[in-house]
C-alpha positions in Angstrom: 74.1 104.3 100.0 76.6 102.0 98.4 76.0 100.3 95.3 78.1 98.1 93.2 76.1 97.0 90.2 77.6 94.1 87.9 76.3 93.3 84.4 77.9 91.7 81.3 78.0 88.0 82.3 76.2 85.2 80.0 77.0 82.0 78.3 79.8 81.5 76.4 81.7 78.5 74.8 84.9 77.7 76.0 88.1 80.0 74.1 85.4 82.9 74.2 85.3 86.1 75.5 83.1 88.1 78.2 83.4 91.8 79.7 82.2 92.5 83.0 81.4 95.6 84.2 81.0 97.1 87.8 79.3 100.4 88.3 80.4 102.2 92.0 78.5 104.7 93.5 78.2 106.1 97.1 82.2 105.3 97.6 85.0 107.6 97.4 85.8 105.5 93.8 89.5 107.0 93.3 90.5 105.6 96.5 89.0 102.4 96.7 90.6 99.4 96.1 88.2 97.8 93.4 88.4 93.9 92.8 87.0 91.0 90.9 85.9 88.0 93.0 84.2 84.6 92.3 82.7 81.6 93.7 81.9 78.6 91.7 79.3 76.1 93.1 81.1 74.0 96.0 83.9 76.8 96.5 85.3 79.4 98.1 85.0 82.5 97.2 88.2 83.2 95.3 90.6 86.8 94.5 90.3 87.1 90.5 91.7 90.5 90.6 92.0 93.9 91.9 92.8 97.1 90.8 94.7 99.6 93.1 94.7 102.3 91.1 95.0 103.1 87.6 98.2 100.9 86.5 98.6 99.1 89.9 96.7 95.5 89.6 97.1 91.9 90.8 96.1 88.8 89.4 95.3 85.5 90.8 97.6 83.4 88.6 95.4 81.2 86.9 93.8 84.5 85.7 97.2 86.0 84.8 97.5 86.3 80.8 93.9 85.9 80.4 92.3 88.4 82.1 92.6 92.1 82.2 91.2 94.3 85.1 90.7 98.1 84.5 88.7 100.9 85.6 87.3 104.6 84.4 87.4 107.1 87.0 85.1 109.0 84.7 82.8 106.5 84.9 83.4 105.1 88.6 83.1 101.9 86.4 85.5 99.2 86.9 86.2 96.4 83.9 87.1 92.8 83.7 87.8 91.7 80.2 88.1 87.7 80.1 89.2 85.8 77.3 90.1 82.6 76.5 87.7 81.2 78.7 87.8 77.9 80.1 84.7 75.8 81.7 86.7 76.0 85.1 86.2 79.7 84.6 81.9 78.9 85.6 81.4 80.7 88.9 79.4 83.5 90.2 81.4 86.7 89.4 81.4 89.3 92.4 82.4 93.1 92.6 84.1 94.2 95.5 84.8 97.9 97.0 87.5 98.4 99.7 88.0 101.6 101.7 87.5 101.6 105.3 84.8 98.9 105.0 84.1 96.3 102.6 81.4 96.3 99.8 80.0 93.5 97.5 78.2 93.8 94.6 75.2 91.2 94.0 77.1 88.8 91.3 76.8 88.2 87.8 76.8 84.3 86.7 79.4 83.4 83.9 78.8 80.0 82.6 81.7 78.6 79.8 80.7 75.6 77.6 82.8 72.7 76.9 
């Protein structure tokens, strides 16, 4: 059974700075494609970033600067450091796991203050 479990989100005021954290298990973790995903309220869900393997990563470009995406194949953990936070930033954080098939974690909320 596949699970991609999130935690780390919360409240913060807007410059701050939040971890996420996504723990894999039931995937083949050092070949998945592991990303960061969000929706805010009214919105599509929207790329934040992906990791394709230890140094290989992509970054939507409002993210690019700001965020960081890594992983710890120790771990089968993957990480996404955000700072400078903005209130635009609000949305529903998501997980995702790509091998042959697709897997979605069940979301962490991240709310920035003005």
């Amino acid at each position: 059974q596949v699970q991609l479990v999130e935690s780390g989100g919360g409240l913060v005021q807007s410059g701050g700075s939040l971890t996420l954290s996504c723990a894999a298990s039931g995937i083949d973790f050092r070949r998945a494609i592991m990303g960061w995903y969000r929706q805010a309220p009214g919105k599509q869900r929207e790329l934040v970033a992906r990791i394709i393997s230890g140094s290989i990563t992509d970054y939507a470009d409002s993210m690019k600067g700001r965020f960081t995406i890594s992983r710890d194949y120790s771990k089968n953990t993957i990480f996404l450091q955000m700072n400078s936070l903005k209130p635009e930033d609000t949305a529903v954080y998501y997980c995702n796991a790509r091998t042959s098939l697709e897997y979605w974690g069940q979301g962490t909320q991240v709310t920035v203050s003005s």
